[in-house]
C-alpha positions, 0 to 999 in steps of 0.5 A: 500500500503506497504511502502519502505525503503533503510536501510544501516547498517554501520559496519565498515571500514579499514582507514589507517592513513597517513605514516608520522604520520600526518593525521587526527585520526578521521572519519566519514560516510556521506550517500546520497541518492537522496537529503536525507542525514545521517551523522554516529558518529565520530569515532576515526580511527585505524586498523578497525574503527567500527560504527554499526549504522543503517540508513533508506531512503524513497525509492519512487519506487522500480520498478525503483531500476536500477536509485537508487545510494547511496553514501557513503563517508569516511571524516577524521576529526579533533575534535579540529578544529570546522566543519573540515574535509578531503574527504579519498574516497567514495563508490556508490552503484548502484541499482541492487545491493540492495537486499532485507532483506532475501537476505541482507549481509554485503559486503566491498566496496572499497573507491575510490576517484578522483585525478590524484595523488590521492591514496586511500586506504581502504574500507567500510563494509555496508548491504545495503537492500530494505525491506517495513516497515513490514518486517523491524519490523518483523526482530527488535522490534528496528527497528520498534521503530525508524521508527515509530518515524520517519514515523509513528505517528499513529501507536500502541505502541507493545511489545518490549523484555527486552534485546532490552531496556537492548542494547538501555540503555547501560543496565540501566546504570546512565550515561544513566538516565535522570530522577527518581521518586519515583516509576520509572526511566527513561533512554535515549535510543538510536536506531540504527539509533541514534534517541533517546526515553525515556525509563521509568523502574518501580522499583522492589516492592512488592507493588501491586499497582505499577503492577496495575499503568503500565497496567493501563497507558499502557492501556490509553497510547495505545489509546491517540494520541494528540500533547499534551500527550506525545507519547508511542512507546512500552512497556515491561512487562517480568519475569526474573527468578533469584537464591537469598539468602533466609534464607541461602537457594538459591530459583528461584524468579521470577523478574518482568520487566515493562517498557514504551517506550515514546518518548523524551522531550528534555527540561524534565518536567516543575517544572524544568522551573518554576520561578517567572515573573522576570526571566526564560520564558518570557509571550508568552511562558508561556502562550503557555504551558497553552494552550498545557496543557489546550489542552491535558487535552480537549482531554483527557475529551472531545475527546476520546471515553471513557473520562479520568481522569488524577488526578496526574496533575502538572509540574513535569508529563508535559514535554516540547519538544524542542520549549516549546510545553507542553505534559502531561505525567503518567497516573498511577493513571488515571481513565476511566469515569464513568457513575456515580460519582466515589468514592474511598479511596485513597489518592494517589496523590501529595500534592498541586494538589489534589482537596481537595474533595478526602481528604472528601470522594473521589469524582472523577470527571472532575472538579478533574483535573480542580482542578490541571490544575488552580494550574499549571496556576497560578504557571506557571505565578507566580512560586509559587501555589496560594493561595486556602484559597480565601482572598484577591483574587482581591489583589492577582491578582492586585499585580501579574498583576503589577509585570509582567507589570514592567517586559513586560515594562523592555523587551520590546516585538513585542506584545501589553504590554496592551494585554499581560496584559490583557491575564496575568489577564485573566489566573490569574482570570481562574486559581484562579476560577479553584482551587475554595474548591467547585467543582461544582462551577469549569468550565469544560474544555472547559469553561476554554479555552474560557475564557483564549483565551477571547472568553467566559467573566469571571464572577468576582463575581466567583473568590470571592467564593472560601471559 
């Protein structure tokens, strides 16, 4: 059954500002329809004020279009005075007069406004059209991008054009960066409809490896629907054609443009929150994001129809949304299982998180990650990496225990300080079984979350055994 939506695409309006000179210098459009509401940017007014802004309604019934009104009204505002605003006038459209997509043009509504001595002036240029979810992703890849993050969380992530995230990104300017690695940047990209993803562009390099990396994250990302992976809304892979110097002779090169759509985390990634138990996130925090990672990292080994391996886990690949929830992220170097153990002779990775077996060999397996994961946990409740050389673990764990106590008794929570105490010790001990040099002695993934939670007992004796 198709879905349907009322889409209003504010254009512009004509407001003229008071005679005397004292009016309001900014404006803004708020939309009703029925108890759903949007609200465009402020602008500041002139002779023609301009938004091009897109914004879209569920529409229940479009058998009954004759009882549909949208509203649209004009306030002025003063940015200097906080939550002011003055009504200037308002257009309602009645239903007969959406039309749908193929029919859709942008017409000026006059602004009106009730009051006996009361004289507005002015009008509000909209689209207004009902189109169902398929035709409005037909007509723009953007569009398709923001009503899948606002209506669809199941579907596939598609093909977006370069010149599309070129608009979105105000064409990759720095203002618009919010983040850069090594062989990425990512940008905030901004919709129609104002709602924002993140837009991760690979670096131009003649490293092969970086071509291999995005078709191989892409491929994983098509598939990987869990709250705690981080969600791909659509992807670009084109060749841009440009005349360079070479040699004092100008030859057509062939660019190639490669980028993911993902959407945004609003609190970037974990290394950025990471501090020792006296300051930054308290227990119940911490302790949610081991979870949401543990999690995602099940699904990724025990959910999906072709397991996966991750093997670049660690903070700066989790990313946090806006109450803290983990979502593990960059999947460039993962691997697909294998029926049989898998070998190989890179050493891509990160320093700290890599198991050790791939500098002896390269055995990949699920207890690869595990390695990483008992990093992350350890460094999640401490702020620093464990140490793996296995001396002194039950030291270790008594002086880390100690240190949160002091803290959870200096703040007081609405928990029992014995059984965040308790749930601290348990972490600690899993985390350090987890990094253990002997893979076969690591615990799969779902032993890891029985024994954080306390449904599973530790065995000590492990958390010795890590020379």
């Amino acid at each position: 059954m198709a879905k349907y939506m009322l889409v209003v695409e504010v254009a512009s309006a004509h407001i003229p500002v008071s005679s005397d000179g004292n009016g309001y210098t900014n404006a803004f459009v708020e939309l009703n329809f029925g108890s759903q509401q949007f609200l465009t940017t402020v602008k500041e007014k002139g002779v023609r004020t301009t938004w091009n802004e897109c914004f879209y309604f569920n529409v229940p019934d479009p058998s009954g279009v004759d009882e549909l009104v949208l509203e649209a009204c004009v306030y002025n505002t003063n940015r200097s005075i906080q939550d002011s605003k003055s009504f200037h006038g308002m257009a309602r459209i009645i239903g007969p007069l959406f039309r749908p997509l193929s029919d859709a043009v942008a017409s000026p509504y006059p602004l009106e406004q009730t009051g006996m001595f009361t004289r507005v002036r002015g009008d509000l240029v909209l689209k207004v059209y009902i189109a169902d979810d398929a035709s409005i992703r037909a007509s723009n890849p953007l569009l398709a991008l923001a009503l899948a993050l606002d209506t669809d969380q199941t579907s596939i992530p598609h093909n977006i054009p370069l010149h599309h995230l070129k608009e979105i990104t105000n064409n990759f300017s720095h203002t618009h960066t919010i983040g850069s690695g090594g062989s990425a940047r990512v940008y905030k990209g901004v919709l129609p409809n104002r709602k924002i993803i993140a837009v991760k562009k690979i670096l131009q390099s003649s490293n092969t490896d970086l071509g291999n990396q995005f078709e191989n994250e892409v491929c994983h990302l098509m598939t990987l629907k869990h709250p705690n992976i981080v969600r791909c809304l659509g992807y670009c892979y084109e060749t841009q054609h440009e005349c360079l110097d070479h040699n004092e002779k100008y030859i057509l090169a062939g660019m190639e443009e490669r980028l993911l759509c993902l959407e945004y985390l609003p609190r970037g990634s974990l290394d950025r929150h990471l501090t020792d138990e006296s300051s930054g996130l308290d227990w119940s925090t911490r302790y949610k994001i081991i979870q949401g990672v543990c999690y995602g990292l099940y699904y990724l080994h025990e959910q999906t129809n072709r397991p996966i391996f991750h093997l670049d886990l660690k903070p700066a690949n989790i990313l946090l949304d806006d109450s803290f929830a983990p979502k593990i992220t960059d999947f460039g170097l993962s691997r697909p299982h294998q029926q049989k153990t898998i070998s190989t002779s890179s050493k891509e990775g990160t320093l700290g998180y890599m198991p050790p077996e791939l500098f002896q060999g390269g055995k990949i397996t699920p207890k690869s990650d595990i390695f990483s994961l008992g990093v992350i946990i350890v460094e999640v409740i401490t702020g620093d990496k464990p140490d793996i050389t296995g001396k002194s673990s039950e030291d270790s764990i008594d002086i880390m225990l100690r240190k949160w106590r002091n803290k959870l008794q200096r703040s007081p929570t609405h928990g029992s300080l014995e059984l965040d105490c308790e749930q601290i010790k348990r972490c600690i001990q899993v985390g350090l079984i987890c990094v253990n040099h002997d893979r076969t002695k690591r615990p799969t993934i779902t032993k890891v979350i029985n024994m954080i939670e306390g449904s599973e007992s530790i065995d000590s004796d492990i958390i010795n055994e890590r020379t």
